[in-house]
C-alpha atoms as an extended CHARMM CRD file, in Angstrom:
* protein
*
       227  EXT
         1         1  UNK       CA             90.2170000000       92.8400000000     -222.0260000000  PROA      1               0.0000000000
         2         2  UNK       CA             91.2440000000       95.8410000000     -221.2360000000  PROA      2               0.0000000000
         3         3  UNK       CA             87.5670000000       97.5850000000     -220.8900000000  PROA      3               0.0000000000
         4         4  UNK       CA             86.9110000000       94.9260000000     -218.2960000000  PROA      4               0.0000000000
         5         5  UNK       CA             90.0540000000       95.7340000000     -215.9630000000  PROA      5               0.0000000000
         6         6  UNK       CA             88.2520000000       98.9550000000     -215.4310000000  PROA      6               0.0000000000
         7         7  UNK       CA             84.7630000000       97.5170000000     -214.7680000000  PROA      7               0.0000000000
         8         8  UNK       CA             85.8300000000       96.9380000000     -211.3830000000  PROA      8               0.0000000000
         9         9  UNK       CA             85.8460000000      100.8620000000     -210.7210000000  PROA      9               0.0000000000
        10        10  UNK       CA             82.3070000000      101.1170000000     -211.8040000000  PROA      10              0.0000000000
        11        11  UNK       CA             79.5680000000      101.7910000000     -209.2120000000  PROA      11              0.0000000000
        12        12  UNK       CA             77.6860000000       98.4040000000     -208.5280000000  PROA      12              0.0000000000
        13        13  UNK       CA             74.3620000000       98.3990000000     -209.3830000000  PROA      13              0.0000000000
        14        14  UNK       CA             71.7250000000       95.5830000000     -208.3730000000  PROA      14              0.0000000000
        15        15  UNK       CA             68.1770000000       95.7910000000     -209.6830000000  PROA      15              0.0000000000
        16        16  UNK       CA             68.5910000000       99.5210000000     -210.7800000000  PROA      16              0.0000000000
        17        17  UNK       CA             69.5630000000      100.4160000000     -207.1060000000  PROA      17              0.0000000000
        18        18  UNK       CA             73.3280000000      102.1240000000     -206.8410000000  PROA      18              0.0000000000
        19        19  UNK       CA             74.8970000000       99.9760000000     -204.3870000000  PROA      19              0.0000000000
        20        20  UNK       CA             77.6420000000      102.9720000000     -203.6500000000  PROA      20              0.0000000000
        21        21  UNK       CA             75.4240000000      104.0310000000     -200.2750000000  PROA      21              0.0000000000
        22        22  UNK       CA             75.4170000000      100.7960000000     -199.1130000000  PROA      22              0.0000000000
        23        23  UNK       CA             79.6050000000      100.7450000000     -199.2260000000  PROA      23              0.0000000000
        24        24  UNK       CA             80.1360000000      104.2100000000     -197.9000000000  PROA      24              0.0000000000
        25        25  UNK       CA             77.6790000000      103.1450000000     -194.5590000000  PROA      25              0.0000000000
        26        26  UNK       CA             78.8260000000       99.9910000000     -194.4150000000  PROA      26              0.0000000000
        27        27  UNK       CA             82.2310000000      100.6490000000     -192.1440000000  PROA      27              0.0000000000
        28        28  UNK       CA             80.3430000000      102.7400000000     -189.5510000000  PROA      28              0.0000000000
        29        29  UNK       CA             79.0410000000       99.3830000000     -188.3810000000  PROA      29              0.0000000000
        30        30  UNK       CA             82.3660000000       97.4900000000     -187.8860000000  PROA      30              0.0000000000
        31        31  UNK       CA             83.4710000000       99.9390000000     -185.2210000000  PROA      31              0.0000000000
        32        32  UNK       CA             83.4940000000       98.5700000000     -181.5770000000  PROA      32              0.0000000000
        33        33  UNK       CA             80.9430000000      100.9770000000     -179.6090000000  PROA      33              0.0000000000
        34        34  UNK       CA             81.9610000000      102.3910000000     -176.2150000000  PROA      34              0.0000000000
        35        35  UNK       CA             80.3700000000      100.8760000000     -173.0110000000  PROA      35              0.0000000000
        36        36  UNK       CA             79.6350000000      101.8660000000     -169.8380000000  PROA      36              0.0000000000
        37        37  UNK       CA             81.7050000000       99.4550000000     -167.9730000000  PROA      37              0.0000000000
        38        38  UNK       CA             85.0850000000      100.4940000000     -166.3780000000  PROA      38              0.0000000000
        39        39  UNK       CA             86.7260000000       97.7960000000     -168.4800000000  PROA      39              0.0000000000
        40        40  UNK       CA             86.6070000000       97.1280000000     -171.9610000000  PROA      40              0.0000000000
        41        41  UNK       CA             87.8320000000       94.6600000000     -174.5590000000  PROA      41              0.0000000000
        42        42  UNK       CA             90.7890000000       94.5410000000     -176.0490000000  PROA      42              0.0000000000
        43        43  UNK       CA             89.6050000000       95.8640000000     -179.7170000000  PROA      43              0.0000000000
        44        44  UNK       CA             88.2330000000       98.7840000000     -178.3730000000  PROA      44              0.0000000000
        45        45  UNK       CA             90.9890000000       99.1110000000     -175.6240000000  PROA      45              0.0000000000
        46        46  UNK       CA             93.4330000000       99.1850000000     -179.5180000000  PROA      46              0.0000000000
        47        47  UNK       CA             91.0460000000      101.3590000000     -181.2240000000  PROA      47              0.0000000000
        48        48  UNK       CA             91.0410000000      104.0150000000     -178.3740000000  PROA      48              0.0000000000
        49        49  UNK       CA             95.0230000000      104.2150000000     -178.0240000000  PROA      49              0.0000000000
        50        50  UNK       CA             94.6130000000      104.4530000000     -181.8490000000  PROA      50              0.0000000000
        51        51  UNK       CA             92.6910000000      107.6870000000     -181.6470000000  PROA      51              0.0000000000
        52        52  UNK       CA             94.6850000000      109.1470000000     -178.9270000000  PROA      52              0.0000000000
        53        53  UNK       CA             98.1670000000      108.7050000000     -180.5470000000  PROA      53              0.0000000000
        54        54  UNK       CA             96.6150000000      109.9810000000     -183.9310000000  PROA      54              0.0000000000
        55        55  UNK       CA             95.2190000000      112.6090000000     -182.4060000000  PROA      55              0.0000000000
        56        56  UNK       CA             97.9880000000      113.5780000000     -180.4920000000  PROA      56              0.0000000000
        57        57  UNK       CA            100.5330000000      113.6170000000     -183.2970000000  PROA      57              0.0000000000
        58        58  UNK       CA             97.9210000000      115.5400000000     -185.0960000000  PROA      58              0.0000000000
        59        59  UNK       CA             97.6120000000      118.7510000000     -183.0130000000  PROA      59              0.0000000000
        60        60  UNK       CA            100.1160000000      118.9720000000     -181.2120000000  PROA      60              0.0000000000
        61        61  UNK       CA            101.5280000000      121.4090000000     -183.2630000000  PROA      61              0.0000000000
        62        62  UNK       CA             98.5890000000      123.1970000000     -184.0900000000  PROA      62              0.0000000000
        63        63  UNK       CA             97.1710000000      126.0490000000     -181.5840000000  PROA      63              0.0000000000
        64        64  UNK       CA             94.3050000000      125.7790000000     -179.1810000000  PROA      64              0.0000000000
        65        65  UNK       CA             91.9780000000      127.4790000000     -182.0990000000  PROA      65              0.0000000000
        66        66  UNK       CA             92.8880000000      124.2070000000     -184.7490000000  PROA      66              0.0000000000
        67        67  UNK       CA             92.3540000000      121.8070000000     -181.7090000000  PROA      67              0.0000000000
        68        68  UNK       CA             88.5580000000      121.8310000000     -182.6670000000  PROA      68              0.0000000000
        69        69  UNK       CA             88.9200000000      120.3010000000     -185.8410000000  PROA      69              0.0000000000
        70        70  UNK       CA             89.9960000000      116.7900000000     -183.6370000000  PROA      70              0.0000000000
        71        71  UNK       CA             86.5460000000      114.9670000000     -184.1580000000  PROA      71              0.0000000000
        72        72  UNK       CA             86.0360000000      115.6460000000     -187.9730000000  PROA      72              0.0000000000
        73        73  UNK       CA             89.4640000000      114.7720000000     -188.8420000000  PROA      73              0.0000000000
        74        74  UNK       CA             90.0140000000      111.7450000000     -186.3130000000  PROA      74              0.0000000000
        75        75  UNK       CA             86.3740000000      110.7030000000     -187.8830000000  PROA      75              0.0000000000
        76        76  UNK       CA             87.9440000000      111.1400000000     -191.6000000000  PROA      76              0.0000000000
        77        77  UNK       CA             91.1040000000      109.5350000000     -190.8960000000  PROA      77              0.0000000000
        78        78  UNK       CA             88.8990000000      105.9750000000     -189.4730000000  PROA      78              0.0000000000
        79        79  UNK       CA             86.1580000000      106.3340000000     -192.6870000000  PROA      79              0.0000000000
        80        80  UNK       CA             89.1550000000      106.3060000000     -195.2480000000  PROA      80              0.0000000000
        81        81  UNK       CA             91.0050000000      103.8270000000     -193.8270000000  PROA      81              0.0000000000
        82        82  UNK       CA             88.2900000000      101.6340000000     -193.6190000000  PROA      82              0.0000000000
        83        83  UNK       CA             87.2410000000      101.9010000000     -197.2510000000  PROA      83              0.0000000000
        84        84  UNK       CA             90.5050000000      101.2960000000     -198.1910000000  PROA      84              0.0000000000
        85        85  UNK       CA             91.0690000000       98.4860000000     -196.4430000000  PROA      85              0.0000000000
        86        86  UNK       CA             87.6170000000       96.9940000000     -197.1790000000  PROA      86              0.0000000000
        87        87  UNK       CA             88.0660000000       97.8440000000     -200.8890000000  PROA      87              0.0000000000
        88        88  UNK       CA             90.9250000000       95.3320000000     -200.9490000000  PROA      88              0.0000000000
        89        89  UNK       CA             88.5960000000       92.1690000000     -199.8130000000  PROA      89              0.0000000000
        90        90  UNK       CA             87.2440000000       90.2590000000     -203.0420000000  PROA      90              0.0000000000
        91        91  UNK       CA             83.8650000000       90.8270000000     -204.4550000000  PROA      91              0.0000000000
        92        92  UNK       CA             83.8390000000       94.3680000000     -202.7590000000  PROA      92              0.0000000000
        93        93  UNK       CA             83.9260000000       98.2490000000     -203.8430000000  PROA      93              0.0000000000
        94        94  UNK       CA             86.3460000000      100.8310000000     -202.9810000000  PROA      94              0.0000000000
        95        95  UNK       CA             84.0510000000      103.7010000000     -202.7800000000  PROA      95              0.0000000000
        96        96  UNK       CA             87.5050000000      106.2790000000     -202.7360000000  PROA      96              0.0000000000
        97        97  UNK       CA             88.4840000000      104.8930000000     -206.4720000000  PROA      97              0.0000000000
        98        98  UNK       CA             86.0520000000      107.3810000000     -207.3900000000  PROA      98              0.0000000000
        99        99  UNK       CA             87.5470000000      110.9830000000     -208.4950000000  PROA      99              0.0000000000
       100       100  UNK       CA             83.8370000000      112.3830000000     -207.4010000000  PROA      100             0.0000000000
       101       101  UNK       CA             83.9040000000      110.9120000000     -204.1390000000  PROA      101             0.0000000000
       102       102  UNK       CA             87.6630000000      112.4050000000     -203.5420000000  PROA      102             0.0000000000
       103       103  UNK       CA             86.8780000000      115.6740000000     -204.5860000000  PROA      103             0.0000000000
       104       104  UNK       CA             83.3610000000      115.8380000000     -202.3260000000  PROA      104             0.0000000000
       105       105  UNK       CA             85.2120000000      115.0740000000     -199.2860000000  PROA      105             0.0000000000
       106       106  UNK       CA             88.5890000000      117.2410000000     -200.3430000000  PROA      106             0.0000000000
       107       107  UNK       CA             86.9620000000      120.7380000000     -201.6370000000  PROA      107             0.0000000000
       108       108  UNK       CA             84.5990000000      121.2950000000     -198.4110000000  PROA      108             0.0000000000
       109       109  UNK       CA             86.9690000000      120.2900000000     -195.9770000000  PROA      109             0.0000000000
       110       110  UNK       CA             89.8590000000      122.4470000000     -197.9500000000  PROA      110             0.0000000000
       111       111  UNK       CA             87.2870000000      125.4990000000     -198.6890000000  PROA      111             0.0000000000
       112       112  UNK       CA             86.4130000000      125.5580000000     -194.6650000000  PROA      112             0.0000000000
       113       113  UNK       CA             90.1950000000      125.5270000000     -193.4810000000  PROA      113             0.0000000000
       114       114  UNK       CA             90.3950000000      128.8110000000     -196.2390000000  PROA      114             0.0000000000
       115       115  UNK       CA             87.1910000000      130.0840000000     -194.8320000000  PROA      115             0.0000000000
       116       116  UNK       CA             88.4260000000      129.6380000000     -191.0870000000  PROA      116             0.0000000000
       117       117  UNK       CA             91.9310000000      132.0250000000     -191.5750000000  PROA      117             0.0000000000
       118       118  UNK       CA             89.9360000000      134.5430000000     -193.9130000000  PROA      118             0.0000000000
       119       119  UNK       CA             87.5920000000      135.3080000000     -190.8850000000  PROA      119             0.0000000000
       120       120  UNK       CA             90.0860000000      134.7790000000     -187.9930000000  PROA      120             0.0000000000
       121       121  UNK       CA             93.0690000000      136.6060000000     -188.9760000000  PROA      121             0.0000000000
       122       122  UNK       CA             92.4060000000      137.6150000000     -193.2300000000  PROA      122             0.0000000000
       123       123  UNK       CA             95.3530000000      139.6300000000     -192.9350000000  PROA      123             0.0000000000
       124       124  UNK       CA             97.5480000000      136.4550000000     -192.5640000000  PROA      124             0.0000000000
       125       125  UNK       CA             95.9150000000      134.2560000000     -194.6320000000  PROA      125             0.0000000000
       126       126  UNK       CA             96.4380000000      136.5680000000     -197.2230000000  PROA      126             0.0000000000
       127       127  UNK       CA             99.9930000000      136.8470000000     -196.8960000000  PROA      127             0.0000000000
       128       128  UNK       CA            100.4690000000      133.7990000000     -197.9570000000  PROA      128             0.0000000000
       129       129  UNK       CA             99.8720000000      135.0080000000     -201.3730000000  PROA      129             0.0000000000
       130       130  UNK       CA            103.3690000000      137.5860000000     -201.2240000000  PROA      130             0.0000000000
       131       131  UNK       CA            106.2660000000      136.2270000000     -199.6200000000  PROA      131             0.0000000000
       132       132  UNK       CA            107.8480000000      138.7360000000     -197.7520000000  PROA      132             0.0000000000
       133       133  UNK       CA            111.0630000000      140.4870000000     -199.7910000000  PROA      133             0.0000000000
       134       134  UNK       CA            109.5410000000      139.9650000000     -203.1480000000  PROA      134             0.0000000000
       135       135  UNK       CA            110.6400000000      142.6320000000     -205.4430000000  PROA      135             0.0000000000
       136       136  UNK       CA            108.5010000000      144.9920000000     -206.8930000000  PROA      136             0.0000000000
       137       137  UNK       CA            108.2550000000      143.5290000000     -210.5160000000  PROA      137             0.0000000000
       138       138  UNK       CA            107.1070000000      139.7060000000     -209.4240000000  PROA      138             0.0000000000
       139       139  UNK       CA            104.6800000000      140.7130000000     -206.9700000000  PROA      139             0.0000000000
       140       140  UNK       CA            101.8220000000      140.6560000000     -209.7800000000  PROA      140             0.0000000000
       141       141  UNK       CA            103.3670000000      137.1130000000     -211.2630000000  PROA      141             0.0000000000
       142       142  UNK       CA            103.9700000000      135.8150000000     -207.1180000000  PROA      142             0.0000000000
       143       143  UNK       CA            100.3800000000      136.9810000000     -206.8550000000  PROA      143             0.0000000000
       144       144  UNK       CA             98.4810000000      134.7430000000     -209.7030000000  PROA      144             0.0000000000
       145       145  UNK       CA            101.2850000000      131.7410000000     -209.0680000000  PROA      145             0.0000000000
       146       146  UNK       CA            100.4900000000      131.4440000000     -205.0920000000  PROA      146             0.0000000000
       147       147  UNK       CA             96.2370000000      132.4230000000     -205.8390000000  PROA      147             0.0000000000
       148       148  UNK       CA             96.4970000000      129.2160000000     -208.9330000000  PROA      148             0.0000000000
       149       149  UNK       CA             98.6890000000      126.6400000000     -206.1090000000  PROA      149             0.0000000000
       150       150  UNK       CA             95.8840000000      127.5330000000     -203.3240000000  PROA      150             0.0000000000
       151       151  UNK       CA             93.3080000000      126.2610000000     -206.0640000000  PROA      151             0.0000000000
       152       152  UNK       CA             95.1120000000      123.3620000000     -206.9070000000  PROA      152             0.0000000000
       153       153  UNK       CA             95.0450000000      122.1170000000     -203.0060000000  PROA      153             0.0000000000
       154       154  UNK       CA             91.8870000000      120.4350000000     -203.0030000000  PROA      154             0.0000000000
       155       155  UNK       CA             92.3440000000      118.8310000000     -206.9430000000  PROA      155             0.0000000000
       156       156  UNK       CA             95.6070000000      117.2570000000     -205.2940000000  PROA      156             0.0000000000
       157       157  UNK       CA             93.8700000000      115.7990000000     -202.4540000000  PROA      157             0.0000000000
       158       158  UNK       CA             91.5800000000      114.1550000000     -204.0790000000  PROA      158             0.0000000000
       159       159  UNK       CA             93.6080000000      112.8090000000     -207.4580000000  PROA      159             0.0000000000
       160       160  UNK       CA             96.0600000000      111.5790000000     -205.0490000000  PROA      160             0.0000000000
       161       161  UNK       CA             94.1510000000      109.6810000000     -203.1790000000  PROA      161             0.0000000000
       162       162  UNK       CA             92.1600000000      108.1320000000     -206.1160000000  PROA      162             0.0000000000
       163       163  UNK       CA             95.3600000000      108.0450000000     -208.3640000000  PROA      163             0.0000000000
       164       164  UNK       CA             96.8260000000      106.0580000000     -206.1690000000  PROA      164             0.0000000000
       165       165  UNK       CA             94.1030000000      103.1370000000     -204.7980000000  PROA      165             0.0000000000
       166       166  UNK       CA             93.2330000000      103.2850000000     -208.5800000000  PROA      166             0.0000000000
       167       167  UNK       CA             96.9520000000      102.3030000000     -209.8070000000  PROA      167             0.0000000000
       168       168  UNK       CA             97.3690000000       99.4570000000     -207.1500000000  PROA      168             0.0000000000
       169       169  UNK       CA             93.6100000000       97.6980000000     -208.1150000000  PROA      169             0.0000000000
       170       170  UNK       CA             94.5830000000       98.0780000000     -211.8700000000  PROA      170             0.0000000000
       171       171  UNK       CA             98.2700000000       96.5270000000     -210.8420000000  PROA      171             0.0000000000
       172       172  UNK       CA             97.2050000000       93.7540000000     -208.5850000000  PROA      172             0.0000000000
       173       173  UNK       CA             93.9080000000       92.6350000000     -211.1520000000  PROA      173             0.0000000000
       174       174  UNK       CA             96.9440000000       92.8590000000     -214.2220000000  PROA      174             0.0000000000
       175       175  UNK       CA             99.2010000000       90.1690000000     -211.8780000000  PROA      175             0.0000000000
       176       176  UNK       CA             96.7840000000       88.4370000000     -211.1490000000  PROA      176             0.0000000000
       177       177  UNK       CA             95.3810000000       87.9700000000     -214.6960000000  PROA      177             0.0000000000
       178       178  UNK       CA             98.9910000000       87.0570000000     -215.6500000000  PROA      178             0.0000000000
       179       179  UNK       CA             99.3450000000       84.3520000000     -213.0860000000  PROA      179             0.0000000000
       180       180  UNK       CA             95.9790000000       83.0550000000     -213.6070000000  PROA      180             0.0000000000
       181       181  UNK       CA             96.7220000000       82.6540000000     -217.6020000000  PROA      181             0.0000000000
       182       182  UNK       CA            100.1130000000       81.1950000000     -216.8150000000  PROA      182             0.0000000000
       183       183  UNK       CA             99.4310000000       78.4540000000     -214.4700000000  PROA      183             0.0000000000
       184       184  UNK       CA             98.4410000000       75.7430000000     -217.2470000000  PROA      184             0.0000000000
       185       185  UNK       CA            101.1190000000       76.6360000000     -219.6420000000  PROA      185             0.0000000000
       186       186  UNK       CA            104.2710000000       77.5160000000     -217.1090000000  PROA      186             0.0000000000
       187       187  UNK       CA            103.4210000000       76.7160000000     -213.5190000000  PROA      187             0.0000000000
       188       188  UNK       CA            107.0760000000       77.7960000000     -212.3950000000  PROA      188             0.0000000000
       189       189  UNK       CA            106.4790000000       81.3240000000     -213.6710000000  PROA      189             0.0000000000
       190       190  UNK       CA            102.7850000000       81.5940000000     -212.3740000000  PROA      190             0.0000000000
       191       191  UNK       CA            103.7770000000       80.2590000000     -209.0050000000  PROA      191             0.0000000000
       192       192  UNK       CA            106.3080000000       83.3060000000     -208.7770000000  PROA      192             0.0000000000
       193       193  UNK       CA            103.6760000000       85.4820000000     -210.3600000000  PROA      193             0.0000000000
       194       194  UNK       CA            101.3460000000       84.5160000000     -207.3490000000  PROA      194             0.0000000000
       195       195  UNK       CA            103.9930000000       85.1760000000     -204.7670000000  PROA      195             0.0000000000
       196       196  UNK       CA            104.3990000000       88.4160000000     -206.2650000000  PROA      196             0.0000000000
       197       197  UNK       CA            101.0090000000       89.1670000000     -206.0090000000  PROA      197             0.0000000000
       198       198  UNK       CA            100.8580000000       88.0230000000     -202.4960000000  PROA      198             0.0000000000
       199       199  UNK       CA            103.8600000000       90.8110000000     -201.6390000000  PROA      199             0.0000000000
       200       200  UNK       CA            102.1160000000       93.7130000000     -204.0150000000  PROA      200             0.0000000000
       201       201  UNK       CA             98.8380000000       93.2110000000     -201.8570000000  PROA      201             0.0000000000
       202       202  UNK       CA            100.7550000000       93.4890000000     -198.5390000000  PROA      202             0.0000000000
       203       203  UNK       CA            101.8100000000       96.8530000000     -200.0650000000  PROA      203             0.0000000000
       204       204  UNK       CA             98.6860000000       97.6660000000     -201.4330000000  PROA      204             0.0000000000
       205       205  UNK       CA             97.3190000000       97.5630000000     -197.7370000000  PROA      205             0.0000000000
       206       206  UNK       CA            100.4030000000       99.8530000000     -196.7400000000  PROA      206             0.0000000000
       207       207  UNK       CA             99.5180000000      102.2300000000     -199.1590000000  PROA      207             0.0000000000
       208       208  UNK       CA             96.0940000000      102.0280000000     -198.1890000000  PROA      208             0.0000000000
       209       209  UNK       CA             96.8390000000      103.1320000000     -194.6660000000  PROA      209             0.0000000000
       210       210  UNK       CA             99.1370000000      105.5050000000     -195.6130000000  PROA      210             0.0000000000
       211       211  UNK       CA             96.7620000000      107.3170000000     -198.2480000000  PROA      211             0.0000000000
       212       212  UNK       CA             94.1140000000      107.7030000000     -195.5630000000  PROA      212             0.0000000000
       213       213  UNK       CA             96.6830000000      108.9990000000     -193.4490000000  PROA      213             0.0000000000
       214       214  UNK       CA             98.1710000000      111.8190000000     -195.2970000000  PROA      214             0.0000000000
       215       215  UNK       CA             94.3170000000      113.1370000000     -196.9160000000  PROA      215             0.0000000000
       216       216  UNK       CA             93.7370000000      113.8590000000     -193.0040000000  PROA      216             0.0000000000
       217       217  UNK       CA             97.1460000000      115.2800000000     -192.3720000000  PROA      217             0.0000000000
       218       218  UNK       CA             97.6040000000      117.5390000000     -195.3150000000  PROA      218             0.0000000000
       219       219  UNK       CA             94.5420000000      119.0630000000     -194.5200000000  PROA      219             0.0000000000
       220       220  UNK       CA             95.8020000000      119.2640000000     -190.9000000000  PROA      220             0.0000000000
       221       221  UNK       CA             98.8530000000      121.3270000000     -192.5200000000  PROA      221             0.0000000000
       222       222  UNK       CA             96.0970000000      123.8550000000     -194.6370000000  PROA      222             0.0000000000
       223       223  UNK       CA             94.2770000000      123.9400000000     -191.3850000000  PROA      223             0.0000000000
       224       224  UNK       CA             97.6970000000      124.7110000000     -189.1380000000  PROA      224             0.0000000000
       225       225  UNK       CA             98.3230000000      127.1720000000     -192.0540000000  PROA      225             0.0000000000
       226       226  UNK       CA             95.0590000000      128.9500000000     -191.3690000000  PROA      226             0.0000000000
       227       227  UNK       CA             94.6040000000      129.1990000000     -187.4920000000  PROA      227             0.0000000000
C-alpha cells in the first residue's frame, strides 16, 4: 500500500516512450496568443494585467541592470504555475514532484545570478562572504559559513518546491484513500473525510500558486543581491 502511494510520482511511461516531455510542453499550448486587433478577449485582457502587476512588483526594487531578467522570470513564474496547477487534475503528472526537474531549473538560473555580480561588480559580490565589523578571529569561520549558505541556495530552491507539491499529493491521495475505505463501513465519517478533502485541495491549489511564486521571487532576491 504504501509503495503504491508513491507510484503516482513516477514518470509515466506508455509503450517504452517517457511521457515527462509531453507534460512539461503541454502548458505552452493553453496560453491565449496575442493578436493583432486593438481589442482582445477577456482571458488574455486577465493574463496581460497578470504579467504587468507580477512584473511590476518584481523589479521594482531591483535596478535598471536586474530589469533584464523580466522575460525569463515572468516566463518561469507562468511554466510553474501551470504545472502545478495541472498536476492537481486527475489522471495527470506534476512534472515539478521531481527533485531532478527542481534542481535543473534552480542551479542554472541560481549559478547565472552568481555569475552576473562576479563580472559586474566581483568586489561586491564577494563581500557578501565578510560582513563588515567581523573580528579578526571569525573571519576564516564567517568565510566557509557564508561560501557553504551560497551553495545551499539552489538545493533549497529546488527541495522546497518539490518538498512541498510532494507532501500535499501524498496528503490528499492518504484522505482520499481513507474516505474511499470508509464510505461502506461509516458513511458519517467518510462524508466528513470527503469534505476535508475538498478544503485540503483548495489549499493544495494555494500552495501551488504560492510555490511557483516564491521559486521566481527568491531568485529575484539572489538576482537583486547581485546587480
Amino acid at each position: 500500500m504504501m509503495v503504491s502511494f508513491f507510484d503516482q510520482f513516477m514518470s509515466p511511461v506508455f509503450l517504452g516512450i517517457p511521457l515527462i516531455a509531453l507534460a512539461l510542453s503541454l502548458p505552452w499550448t493553453l496560453f491565449p496568443r496575442p493578436s493583432a486587433r486593438w481589442l482582445h478577449n477577456r482571458t488574455l485582457t486577465l493574463q496581460n494585467w497578470f504579467m504587468n502587476r507580477f512584473t511590476q512588483q518584481i523589479f521594482m526594487p531591483m535596478p535598471a541592470l536586474g530589469h533584464r531578467w523580466a522575460l525569463i522570470l515572468m516566463s518561469l513564474m507562468i511554466y510553474l504555475l501551470s504545472l502545478n496547477m495541472l498536476g492537481l487534475l486527475p489522471y495527470t503528472f506534476t512534472p515539478t514532484t521531481q527533485l531532478s526537474l527542481s534542481m535543473g531549473l534552480a542551479t542554472p538560473l541560481w549559478l547565472a545570478t552568481v555569475i552576473t555580480g562576479m563580472r559586474n561588480q566581483p568586489t561586491h559580490a564577494l563581500g557578501h562572504l565578510l560582513p563588515e565589523g567581523t573580528p579578526t578571529l571569525l573571519i576564516p569561520v564567517l568565510i566557509i559559513i557564508e561560501t557553504i549558505s551560497l551553495f545551499i541556495r539552489p538545493i533549497a530552491l529546488g527541495v522546497r518546491l518539490t518538498a512541498n507539491l510532494t507532501a500535499g499529493h501524498l496528503l490528499i491521495q492518504l484522505i482520499a484513500t481513507a474516505a474511499f475505505q470508509l464510505l461502506p463501513i461509516m458513511p458519517t465519517v467518510a462524508l466528513t473525510t470527503t469534505v476535508l478533502l475538498f478544503l485540503l485541495t483548495l489549499l493544495e491549489v494555494a500552495v501551488a500558486m504560492i510555490q511557483a511564486y516564491v521559486f521566481v521571487l527568491l531568485l529575484s532576491l539572489y538576482l537583486q543581491e547581485n546587480v
